[in-house]
C-alpha positions in Angstrom: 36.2 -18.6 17.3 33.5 -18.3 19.7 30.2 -18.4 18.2 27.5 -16.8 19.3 24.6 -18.1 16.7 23.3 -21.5 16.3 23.9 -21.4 12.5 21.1 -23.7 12.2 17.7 -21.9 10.3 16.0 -20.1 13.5 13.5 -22.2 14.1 9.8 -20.9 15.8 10.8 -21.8 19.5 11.8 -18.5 21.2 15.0 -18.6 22.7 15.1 -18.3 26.8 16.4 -15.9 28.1 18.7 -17.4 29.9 20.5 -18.6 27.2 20.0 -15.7 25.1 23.4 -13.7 26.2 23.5 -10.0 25.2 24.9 -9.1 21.8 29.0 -8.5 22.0 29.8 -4.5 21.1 31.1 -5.7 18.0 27.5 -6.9 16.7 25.6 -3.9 18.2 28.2 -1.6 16.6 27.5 -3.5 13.2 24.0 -3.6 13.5 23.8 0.2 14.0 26.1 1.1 11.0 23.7 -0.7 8.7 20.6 0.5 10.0 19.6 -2.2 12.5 18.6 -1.4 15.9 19.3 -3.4 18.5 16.6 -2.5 20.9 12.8 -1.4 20.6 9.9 -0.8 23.2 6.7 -2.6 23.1 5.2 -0.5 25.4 6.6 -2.0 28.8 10.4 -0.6 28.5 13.4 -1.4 26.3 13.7 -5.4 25.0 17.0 -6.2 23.7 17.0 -7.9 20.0 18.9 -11.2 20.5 22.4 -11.9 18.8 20.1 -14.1 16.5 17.8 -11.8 15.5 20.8 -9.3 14.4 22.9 -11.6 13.0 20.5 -13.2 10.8 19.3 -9.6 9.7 22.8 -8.4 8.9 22.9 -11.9 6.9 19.6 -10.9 5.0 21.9 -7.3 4.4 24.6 -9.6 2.9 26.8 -9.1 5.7 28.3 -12.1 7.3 28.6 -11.7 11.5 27.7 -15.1 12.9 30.3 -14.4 15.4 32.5 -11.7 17.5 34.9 -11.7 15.0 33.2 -11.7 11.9 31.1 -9.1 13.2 34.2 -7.3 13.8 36.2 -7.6 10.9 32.7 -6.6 9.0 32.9 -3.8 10.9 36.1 -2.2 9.6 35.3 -3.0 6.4 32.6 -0.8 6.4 34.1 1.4 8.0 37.0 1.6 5.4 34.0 1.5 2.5 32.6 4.5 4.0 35.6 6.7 4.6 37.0 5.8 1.1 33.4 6.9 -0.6 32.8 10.7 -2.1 29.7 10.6 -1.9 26.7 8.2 -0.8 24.6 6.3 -2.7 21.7 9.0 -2.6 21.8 12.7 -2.3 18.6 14.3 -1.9 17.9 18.0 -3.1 15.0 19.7 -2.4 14.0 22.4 -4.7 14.2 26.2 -3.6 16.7 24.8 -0.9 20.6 24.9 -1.1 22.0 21.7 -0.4 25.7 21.2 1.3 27.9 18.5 0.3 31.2 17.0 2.1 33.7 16.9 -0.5 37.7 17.8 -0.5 38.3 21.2 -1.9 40.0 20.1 -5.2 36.5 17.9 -6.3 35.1 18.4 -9.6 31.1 18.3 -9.7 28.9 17.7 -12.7 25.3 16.8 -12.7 23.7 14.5 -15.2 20.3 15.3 -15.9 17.9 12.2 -16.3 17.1 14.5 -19.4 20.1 13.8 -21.3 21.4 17.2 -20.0 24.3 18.2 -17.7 25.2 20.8 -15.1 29.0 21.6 -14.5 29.3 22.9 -10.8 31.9 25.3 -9.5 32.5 26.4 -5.7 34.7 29.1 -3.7 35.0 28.2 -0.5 32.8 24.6 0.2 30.5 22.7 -2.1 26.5 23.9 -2.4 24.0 22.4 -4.9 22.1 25.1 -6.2 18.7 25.5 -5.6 17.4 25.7 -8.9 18.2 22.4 -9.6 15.5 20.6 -12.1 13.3 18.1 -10.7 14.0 15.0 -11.2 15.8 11.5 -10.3 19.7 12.7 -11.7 23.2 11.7 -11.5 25.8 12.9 -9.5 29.5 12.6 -10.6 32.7 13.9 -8.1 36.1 13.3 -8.7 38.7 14.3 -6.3 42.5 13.4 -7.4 42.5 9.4 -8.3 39.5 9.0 -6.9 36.3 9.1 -8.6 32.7 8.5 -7.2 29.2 8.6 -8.4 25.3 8.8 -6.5 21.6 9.2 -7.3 20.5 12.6 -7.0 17.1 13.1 -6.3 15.5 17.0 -6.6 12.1 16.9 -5.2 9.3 19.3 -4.7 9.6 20.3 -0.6 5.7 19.1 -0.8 2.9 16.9 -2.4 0.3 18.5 -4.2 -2.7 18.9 -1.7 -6.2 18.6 -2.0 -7.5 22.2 -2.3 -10.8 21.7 -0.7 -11.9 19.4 2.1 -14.7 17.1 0.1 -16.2 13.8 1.2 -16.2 10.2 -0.8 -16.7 6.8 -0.6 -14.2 4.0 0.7 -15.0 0.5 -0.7 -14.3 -2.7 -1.5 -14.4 -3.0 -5.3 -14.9 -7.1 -5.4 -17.6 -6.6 -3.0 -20.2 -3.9 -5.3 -21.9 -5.6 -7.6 -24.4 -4.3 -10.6 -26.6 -6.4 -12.7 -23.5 -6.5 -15.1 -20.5 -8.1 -12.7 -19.5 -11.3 -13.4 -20.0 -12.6 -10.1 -17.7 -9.7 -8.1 -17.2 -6.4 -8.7 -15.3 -4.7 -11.2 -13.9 -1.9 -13.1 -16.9 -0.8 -15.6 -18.7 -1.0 -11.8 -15.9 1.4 -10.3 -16.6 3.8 -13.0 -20.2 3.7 -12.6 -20.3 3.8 -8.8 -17.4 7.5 -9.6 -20.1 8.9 -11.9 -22.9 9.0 -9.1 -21.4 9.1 -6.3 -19.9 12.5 -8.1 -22.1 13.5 -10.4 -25.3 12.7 -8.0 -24.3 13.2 -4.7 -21.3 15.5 -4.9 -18.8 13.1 -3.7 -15.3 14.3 -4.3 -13.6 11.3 -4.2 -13.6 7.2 -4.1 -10.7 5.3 -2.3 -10.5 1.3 -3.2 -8.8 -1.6 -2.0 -5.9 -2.6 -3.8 -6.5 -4.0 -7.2 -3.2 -5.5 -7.8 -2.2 -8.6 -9.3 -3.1 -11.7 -7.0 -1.3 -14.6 -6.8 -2.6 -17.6 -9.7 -3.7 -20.8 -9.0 -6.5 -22.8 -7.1 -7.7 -22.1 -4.1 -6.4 -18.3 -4.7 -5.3 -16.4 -1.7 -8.1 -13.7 -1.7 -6.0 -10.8 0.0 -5.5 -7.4 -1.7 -2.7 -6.9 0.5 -0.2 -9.9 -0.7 0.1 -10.1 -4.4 1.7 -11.0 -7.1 2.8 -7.5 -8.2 1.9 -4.5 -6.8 2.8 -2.6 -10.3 -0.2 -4.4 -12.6 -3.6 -4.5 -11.9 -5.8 -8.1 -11.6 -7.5 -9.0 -14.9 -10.0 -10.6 -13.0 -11.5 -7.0 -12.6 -11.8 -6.6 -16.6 -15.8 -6.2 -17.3 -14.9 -8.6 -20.5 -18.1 -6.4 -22.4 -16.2 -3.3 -22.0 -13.3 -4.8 -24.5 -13.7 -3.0 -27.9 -13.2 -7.0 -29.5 -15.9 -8.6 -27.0 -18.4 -7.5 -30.0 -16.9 -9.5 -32.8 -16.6 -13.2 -31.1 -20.0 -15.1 -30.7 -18.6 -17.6 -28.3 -17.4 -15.1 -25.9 -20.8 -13.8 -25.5 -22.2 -16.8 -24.7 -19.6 -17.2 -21.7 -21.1 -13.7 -20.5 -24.7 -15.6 -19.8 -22.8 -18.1 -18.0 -21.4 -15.3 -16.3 -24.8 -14.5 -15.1 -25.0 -17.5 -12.7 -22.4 -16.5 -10.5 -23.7 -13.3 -10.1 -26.8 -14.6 -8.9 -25.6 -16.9 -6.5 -24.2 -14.2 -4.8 -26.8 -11.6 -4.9 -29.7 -14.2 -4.6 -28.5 -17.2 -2.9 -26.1 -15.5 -0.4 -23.0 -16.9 -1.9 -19.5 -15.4 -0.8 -17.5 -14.1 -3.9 -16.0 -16.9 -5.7 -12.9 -15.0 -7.3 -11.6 -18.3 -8.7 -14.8 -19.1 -10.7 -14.8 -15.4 -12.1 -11.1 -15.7 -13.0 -12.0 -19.1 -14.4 -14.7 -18.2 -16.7 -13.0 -14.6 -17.5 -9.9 -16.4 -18.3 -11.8 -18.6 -21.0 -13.3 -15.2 -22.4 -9.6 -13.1 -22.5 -8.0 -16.1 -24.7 -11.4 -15.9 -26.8 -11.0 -12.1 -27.3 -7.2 -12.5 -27.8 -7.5 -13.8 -31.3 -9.2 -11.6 -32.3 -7.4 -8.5 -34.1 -7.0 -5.1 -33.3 -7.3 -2.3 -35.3 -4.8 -0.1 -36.1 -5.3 2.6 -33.6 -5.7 -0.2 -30.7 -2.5 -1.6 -31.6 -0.5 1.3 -31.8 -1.9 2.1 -28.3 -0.9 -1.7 -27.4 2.7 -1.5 -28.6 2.9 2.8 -26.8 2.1 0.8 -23.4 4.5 -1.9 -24.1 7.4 0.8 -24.7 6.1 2.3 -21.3 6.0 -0.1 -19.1 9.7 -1.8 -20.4 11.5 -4.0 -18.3 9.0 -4.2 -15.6 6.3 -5.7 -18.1 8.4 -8.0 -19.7 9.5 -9.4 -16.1 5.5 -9.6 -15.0 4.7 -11.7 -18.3 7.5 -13.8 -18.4 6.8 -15.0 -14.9 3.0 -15.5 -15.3 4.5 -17.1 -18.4 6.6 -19.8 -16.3 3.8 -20.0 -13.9 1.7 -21.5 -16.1 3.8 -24.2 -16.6 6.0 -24.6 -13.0 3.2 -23.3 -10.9 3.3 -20.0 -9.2 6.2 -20.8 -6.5 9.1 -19.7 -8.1 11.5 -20.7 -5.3 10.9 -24.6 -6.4 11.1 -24.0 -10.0 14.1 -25.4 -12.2 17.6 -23.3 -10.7 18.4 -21.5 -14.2 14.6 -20.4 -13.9 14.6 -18.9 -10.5 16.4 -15.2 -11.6 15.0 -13.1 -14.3 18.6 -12.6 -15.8 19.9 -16.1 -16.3 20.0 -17.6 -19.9 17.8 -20.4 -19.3 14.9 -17.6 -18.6 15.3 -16.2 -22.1 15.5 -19.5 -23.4 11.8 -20.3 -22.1 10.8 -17.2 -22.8 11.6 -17.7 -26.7 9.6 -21.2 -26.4 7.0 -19.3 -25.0 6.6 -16.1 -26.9 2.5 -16.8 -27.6 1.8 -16.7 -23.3 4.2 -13.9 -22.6 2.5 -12.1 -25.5 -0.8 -12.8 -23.8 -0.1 -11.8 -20.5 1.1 -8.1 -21.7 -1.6 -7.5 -23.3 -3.9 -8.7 -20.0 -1.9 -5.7 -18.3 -2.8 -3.3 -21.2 -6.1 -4.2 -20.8 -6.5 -3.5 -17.5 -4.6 0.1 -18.0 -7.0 1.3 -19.8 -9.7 0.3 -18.2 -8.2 2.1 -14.7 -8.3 4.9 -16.9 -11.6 4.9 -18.4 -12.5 4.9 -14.1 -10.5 7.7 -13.6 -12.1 9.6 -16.4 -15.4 9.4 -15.0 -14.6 9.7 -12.0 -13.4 13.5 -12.7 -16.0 13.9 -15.9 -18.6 13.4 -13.1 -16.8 16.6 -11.0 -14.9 15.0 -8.7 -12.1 17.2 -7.3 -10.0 14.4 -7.0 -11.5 11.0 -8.3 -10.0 7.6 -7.7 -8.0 7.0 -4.8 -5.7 3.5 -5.2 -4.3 2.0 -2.5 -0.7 0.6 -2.6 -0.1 -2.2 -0.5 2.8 -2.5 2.1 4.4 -5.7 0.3 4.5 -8.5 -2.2 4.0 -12.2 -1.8 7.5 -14.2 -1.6 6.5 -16.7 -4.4 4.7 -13.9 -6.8 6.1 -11.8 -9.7 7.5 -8.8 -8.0 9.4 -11.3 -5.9 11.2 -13.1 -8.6 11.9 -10.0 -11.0 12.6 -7.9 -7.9 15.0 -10.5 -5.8 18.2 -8.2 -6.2 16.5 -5.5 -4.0 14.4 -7.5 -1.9 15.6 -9.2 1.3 15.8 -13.2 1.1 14.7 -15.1 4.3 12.5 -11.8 6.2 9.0 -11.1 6.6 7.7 -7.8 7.4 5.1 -7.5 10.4 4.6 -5.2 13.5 6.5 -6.0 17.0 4.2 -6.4 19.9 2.3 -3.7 21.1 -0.8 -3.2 24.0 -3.0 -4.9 21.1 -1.3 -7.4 20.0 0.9 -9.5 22.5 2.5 -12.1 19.9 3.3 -9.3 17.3 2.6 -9.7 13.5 4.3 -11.3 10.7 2.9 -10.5 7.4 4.8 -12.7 5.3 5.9 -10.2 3.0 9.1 -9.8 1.9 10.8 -6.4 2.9 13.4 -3.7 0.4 16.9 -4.1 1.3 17.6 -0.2 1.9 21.3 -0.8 0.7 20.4 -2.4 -2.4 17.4 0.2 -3.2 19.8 3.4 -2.5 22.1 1.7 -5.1 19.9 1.6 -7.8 19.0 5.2 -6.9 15.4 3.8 -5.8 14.4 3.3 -9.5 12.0 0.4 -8.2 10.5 2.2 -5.5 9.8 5.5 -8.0 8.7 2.8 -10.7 6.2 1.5 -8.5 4.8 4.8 -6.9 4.3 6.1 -10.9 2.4 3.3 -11.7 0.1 3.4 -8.7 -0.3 6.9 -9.5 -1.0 7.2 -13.0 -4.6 6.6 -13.4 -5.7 7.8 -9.8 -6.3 11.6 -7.9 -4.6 10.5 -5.0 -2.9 7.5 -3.9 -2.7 5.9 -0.3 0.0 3.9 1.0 -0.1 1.4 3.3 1.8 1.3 6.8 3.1 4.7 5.5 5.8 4.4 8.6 7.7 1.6 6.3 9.4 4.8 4.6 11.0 5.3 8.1 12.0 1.6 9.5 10.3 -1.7 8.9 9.5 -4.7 11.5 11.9 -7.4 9.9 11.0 -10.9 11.3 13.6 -14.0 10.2 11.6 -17.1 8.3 10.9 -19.2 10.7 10.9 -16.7 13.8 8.1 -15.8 16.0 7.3 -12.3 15.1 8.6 -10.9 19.0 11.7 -12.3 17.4 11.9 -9.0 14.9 13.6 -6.1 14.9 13.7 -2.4 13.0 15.4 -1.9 10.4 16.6 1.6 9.1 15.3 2.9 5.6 16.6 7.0 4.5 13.8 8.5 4.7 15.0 11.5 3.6 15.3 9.7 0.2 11.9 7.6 -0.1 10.4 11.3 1.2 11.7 12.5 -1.7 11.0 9.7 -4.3 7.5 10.3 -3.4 7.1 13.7 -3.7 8.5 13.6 -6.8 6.5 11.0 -8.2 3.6 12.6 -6.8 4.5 15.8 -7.8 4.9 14.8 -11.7 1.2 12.5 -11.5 -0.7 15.3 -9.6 -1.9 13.4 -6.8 -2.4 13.9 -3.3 -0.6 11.1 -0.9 -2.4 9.8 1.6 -0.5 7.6 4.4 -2.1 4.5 6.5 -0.2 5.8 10.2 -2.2 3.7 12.3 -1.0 1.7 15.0 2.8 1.7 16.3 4.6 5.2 15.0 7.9 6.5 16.1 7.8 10.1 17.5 8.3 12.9 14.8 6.7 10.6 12.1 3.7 12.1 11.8 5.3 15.7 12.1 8.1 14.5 9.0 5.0 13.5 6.4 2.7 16.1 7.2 6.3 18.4 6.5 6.0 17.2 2.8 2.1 17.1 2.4 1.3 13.4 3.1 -2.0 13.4 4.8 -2.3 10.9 7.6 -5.4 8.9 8.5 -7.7 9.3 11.6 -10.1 6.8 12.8 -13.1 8.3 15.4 -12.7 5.3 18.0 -9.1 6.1 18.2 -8.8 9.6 18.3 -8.7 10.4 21.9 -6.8 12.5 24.2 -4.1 10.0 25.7 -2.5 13.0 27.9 -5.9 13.7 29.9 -6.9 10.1 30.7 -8.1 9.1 27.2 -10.7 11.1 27.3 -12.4 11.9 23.5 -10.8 14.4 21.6 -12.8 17.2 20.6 -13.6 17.8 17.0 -11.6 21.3 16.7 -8.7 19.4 18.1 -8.2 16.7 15.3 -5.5 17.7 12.5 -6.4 19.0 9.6 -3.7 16.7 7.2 -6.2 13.7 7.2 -8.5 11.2 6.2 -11.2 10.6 8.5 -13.2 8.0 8.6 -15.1 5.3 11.3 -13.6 2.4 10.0 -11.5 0.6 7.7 -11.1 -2.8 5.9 -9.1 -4.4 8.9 -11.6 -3.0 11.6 -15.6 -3.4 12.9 -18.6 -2.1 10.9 -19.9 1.3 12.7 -23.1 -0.8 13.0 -21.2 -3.7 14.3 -19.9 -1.2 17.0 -23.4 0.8 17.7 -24.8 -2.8 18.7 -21.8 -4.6 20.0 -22.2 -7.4 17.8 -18.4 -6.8 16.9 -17.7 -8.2 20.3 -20.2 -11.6 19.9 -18.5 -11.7 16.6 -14.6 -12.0 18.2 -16.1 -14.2 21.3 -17.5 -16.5 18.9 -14.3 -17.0 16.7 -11.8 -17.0 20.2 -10.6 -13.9 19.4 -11.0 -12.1 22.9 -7.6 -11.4 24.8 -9.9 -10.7 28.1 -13.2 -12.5 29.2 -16.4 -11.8 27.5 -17.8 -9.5 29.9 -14.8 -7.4 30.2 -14.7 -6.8 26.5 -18.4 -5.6 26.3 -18.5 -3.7 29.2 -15.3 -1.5 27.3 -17.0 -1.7 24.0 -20.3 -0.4 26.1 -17.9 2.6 27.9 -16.6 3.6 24.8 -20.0 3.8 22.9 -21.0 6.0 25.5 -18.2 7.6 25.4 -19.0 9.0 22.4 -22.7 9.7 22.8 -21.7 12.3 25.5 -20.0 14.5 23.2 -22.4 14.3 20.1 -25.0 15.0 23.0 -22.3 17.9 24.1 -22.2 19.1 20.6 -25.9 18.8 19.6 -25.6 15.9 17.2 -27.7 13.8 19.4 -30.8 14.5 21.4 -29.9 13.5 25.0 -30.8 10.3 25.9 -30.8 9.0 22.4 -28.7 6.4 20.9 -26.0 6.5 19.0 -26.5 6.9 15.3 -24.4 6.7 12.1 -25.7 9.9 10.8 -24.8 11.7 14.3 -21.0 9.8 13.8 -20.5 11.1 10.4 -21.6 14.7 11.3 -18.9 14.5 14.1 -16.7 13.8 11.5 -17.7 17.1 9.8 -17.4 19.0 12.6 -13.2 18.2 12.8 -11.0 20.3 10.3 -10.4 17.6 8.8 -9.7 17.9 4.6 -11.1 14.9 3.7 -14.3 12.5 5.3 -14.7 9.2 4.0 -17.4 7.1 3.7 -17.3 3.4 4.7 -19.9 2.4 1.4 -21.6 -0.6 3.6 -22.3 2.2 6.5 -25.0 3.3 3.6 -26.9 0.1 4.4 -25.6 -0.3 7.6 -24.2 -4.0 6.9 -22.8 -5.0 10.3 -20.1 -7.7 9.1 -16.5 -6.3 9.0 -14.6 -7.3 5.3 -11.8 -8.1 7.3 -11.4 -10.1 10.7 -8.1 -10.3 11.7 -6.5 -13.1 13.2 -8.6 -15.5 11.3 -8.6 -17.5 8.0 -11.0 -20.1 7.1 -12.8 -19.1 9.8 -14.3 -16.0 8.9 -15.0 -15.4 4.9 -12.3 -12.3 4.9 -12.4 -10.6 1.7 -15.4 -12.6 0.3 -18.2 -10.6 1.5 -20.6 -8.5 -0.5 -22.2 -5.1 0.3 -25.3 -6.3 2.2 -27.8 -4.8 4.8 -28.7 -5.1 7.9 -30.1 -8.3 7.5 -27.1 -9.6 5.5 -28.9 -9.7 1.9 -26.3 -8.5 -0.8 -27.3 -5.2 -2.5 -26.4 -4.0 -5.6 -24.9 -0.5 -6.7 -28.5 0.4 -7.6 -29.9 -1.1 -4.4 -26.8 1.1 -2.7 -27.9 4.2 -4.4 -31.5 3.7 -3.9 -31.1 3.4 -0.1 -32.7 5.6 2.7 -29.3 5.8 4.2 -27.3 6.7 1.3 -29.5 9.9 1.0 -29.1 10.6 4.8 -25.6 10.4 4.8 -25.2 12.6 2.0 -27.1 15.4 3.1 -25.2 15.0 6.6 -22.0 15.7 4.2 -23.2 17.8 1.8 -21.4 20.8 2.9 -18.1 18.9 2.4 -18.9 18.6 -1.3 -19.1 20.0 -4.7 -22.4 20.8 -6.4 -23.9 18.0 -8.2 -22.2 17.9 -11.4 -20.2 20.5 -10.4 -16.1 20.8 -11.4 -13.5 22.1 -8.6 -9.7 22.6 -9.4 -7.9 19.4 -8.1 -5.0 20.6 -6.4 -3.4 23.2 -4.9 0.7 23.8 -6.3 3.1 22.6 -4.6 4.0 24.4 -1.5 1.0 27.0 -1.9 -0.8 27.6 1.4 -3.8 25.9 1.5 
């Protein structure tokens, strides 16, 4: 046979063109039927994905076309799969709309209801689901003669509930707002306090977070929101330990809770970075302190109802913390009969350690109800919408969602971004992608799973590289991240999945659609509710020139904000220090003076048109108040706050590109100067005042109460 692919492991040389022939019809024709493309455009025209690329894709799919003829006969027998199926492995309903489906005239339809219930269907002259079909995540049964076929149905809302006023809020970092109370880094008593006045004083109506979920264990700890462990549990290591009903009964835990003190003041009075693995050092000797301690009857009942909840998932998460704490956190190198969650050897271990496994549940309990003692204030305090959690794009290969989720996860790819006019050499994230074959199968139980959970305790929830619903960069281990392509997800489905989960937690959705977005993606989420994200240095008119785009032409469906986690400060931009800052750390794809001289453009720019729309005296400079007025000026529903722009703290939380070079994710709140400040400090602040009387029309009286949403599919 004549091979095509080196079926060596890809290693990180790109191929040469030159010996880099074009993939043979048979490949392309296979990569299309599974969802692959075979082409993309980094902005310079059409570049081919190499026979490589697809073939180790496809592989990652579990199909096997390392050559012309295995591609081919792989072909036919998908092609013979497909025309002997009924039915797909999803059908998506939306409620209030008929929906058609292609089935022979002597079919027999009935619809099992996730409820226990069931619909028999009957037809005249072709096959309709009605369109009062109960919401829900059913079960579609055909048979036709001697053949017999069965598929997920999902009935969804046609949109996600909507927030029913435009309101401000505050973005943060939760690690990085301290009180005299943290433990060295911020934490979830703090998140509750920082709800109740930023509502309750200021009339905020909302307070979006970084990710709190699970992070990988072990020393040095990867400090990343955005690659856990497990995107369904929260991180202990944002418990406030004095907020556990026990903490009062143990002496010795108490006196941990002074020792706590030091770390806090090393970072807000020696200029420390957050040292996450201390915290989780010294909370960790508290939690096993406070676990022997008993609960009372009412607490344990509310244990064991959380338990029953969370099922499978839970038991997966603390048997793997479980195994961790003896193999170490890489699952990929522990003993074989311990690397899947359904081998024998697994329950084996897990019987020998029943005390651990025990332990770790009831960290995750912990952490429930603390996420909803935040949420609770955060709406007791008036906010229209409260807490908004973010839910990262991915998990880390070696952490707990990885192991117990392996079936539906694709081995041997990395998610990232293909190039683009920012970033030349692409992006691999190092996350490991769904399989959309293997989630359709399981009728995207995960993928619901996951969005409940992320929902349950919040007013809104926002996802991460919201375009991942649509087609995700897939980059082989090993490959340079140019050496990616798309790969194909139903949207129509995971559209559906989300409005429905959204639909029964009664939050808004909002989705991260920065960067590289396919044409009608934007136009598809804000069909279904999902408000986008709008960022003021990017929001320009690329059709006239790139000129700035006037307030009253900005969509309404957004967040908008000045920056984010992953961008410069607003002061960092007002000064150009962002620029020094990149220059210093090699950073700069053009020569220095280039780089400010378009950083200097752009600032001014943008003092034109606040001077155009009388949020700027003319001549002045460029302000953070005048900024955020801009922002209320656009239609948009809701305006975030970046919480450092209170202080104006010009150090980004995020640099990227760099590691160890730049403290990313370590940074606390601080001024101008770089001195940490404290919530109170925060709230105290000239500029905390300013910029919530420049926003004060956005929000609800002081203390005030506004409903939440509007219904689903209600003009707004």
């Amino acid at each position: 046979m004549a091979a095509y692919l080196d079926r060596e492991q890809p290693g990180t040389e790109q191929v040469p063109a030159e010996d880099n022939p074009p993939a043979p019809p048979e490949l392309l024709a296979l990569a299309h039927a599974y969802g692959v493309d075979t082409s993309y455009d980094a902005g310079a025209g059409p570049v081919q994905v190499s026979p490589r690329t697809l073939s180790t894709v496809l592989a990652a799919l579990g199909v096997d076309a390392g050559t012309p003829e295995l591609a081919a006969a792989a072909l036919e027998r998908h092609r013979t799969e497909q025309a002997r199926r009924l039915l797909p492995p999803a059908v998506v309903a939306w409620q209030g709309r008929r929906t058609a489906l292609d089935l022979p005239a002597d079919a027999e339809v009935r619809v099992e209801l996730e409820d226990g219930g069931s619909w028999e269907l009957t037809h005249e002259h072709s096959w309709w689901l009605p369109e009062d079909l109960p919401l829900g995540r059913h079960t579609l049964h055909v048979t036709a003669g001697q053949r017999a076929g069965r598929a997920a149905l999902i009935v969804a809302p046609p949109r996600i509930p909507e927030p029913q006023q435009r309101s401000w809020g505050f973005l943060a970092q939760l690690y990085s707002v301290l009180s005299e109370q943290s433990w060295g880094m911020g934490d979830l008593a703090d998140l509750a306090e920082l709800a109740q006045w930023a509502g309750a004083r200021l009339g905020a109506g909302f307070l979006q977070i970084n990710p709190l979920h699970a992070g990988m264990p072990g020393t040095p700890s990867d400090p990343s929101p955005y690659r856990p462990s497990s995107r369904r549990f929260a991180d202990p290591v944002h418990l406030r330990i004095e907020a556990i009903p026990e903490y009062t009964r143990h002496d010795e835990v108490r006196d941990l809770a002074r020792r706590a003190r030091l770390l806090r003041e090393e970072v807000l009075e020696h200029d420390a970075l957050i040292d996450r693995d201390s915290v989780r050092a010294l909370k960790q000797q508290a939690l096993e302190l406070l676990h022997t301690v008993p609960r009372g009857v009412g607490r344990e009942a509310a244990y064991r109802a959380f338990v029953r909840r969370e099922g499978e998932w839970l038991e997966r998460y603390a048997v793997w913390n479980a195994l961790a704490e003896v193999h170490g956190a890489a699952w990929h190198s522990w003993p074989k009969g311990l690397r899947h969650p359904s081998n024998p050897q697994v329950a084996a271990e897990k019987a020998a350690l029943t005390d651990r496994v025990e332990f770790h549940r009831w960290l995750a309990w912990l952490v429930d109800e603390q996420l909803r003692a935040a949420q609770r204030a955060a709406t007791d305090a008036g906010m229209p919408i409260g807490l908004i959690h973010d839910l990262a794009v991915g998990v880390h290969p070696d952490g707990a969602d990885a192991w117990a989720l392996q079936d539906v996860l694709a081995t041997g790819i990395s998610t990232g971004a293909p190039p683009d006019a920012f970033n030349a050499h692409g992006q691999d994230w190092g996350l490991p992608p769904w399989r959309p074959d293997a989630l359709a199968e399981t009728g995207y139980a995960p993928f619901a799973e996951l969005l409940g959970a992320a929902a349950r305790h919040a007013g809104a929830i926002r996802i991460d590289h919201v375009m991942g619903l649509f087609r995700l960069w897939w980059v082989p281990v090993g490959a340079r991240p140019t050496e990616g392509t798309y790969v194909r997800y139903d949207a129509e489905a995971m559209l559906a999945v989300l409005a429905l989960e959204a639909h029964r937690a009664g939050t808004a959705v909002i989705g991260e659609d920065l960067g590289t977005v396919e044409p009608g993606v934007r136009e598809r989420l804000a069909e279904h509710g999902v408000l986008g994200t709008s960022v003021l240095w990017f929001e320009r008119d690329w059709h006239a020139g790139g000129t700035v785009l006037p307030p009253e032409r900005w969509r309404a469906g957004c967040l908008a904000t000045l920056t984010t986690h992953d961008l410069p400060s607003t002061a960092a931009r007002l000064t150009g220090d962002h620029v020094a800052l990149r220059h210093q750390l090699g950073l700069l794809a053009r020569p220095l003076a280039e780089e400010q001289h378009a950083a200097a453009t752009e600032l001014a720019d943008w003092q034109r048109e606040l001077v155009r729309l009388g949020l700027l005296a003319d001549g002045a400079p460029v302000t953070i108040e005048a900024l955020y007025a801009y922002l209320r000026a656009t239609p948009a529903r809701l305006v975030g706050v970046w919480l450092p722009d209170t202080v104006s703290d010009p150090r980004p939380q995020n640099l990227p590109g760099t590691w160890d070079q730049y403290p990313n994710w370590r940074l606390p709140v601080a001024d101008t100067t770089g001195t940490p400040r404290t919530l109170d400090r925060i709230a105290a602040a000239p500029g905390t005042a300013t910029l919530a009387a420049t926003l004060a029309p956005l929000g609800v009286p002081a203390g005030g109460h506004a409903d939440r949403r509007t219904p689903p599919g209600d003009p707004v």
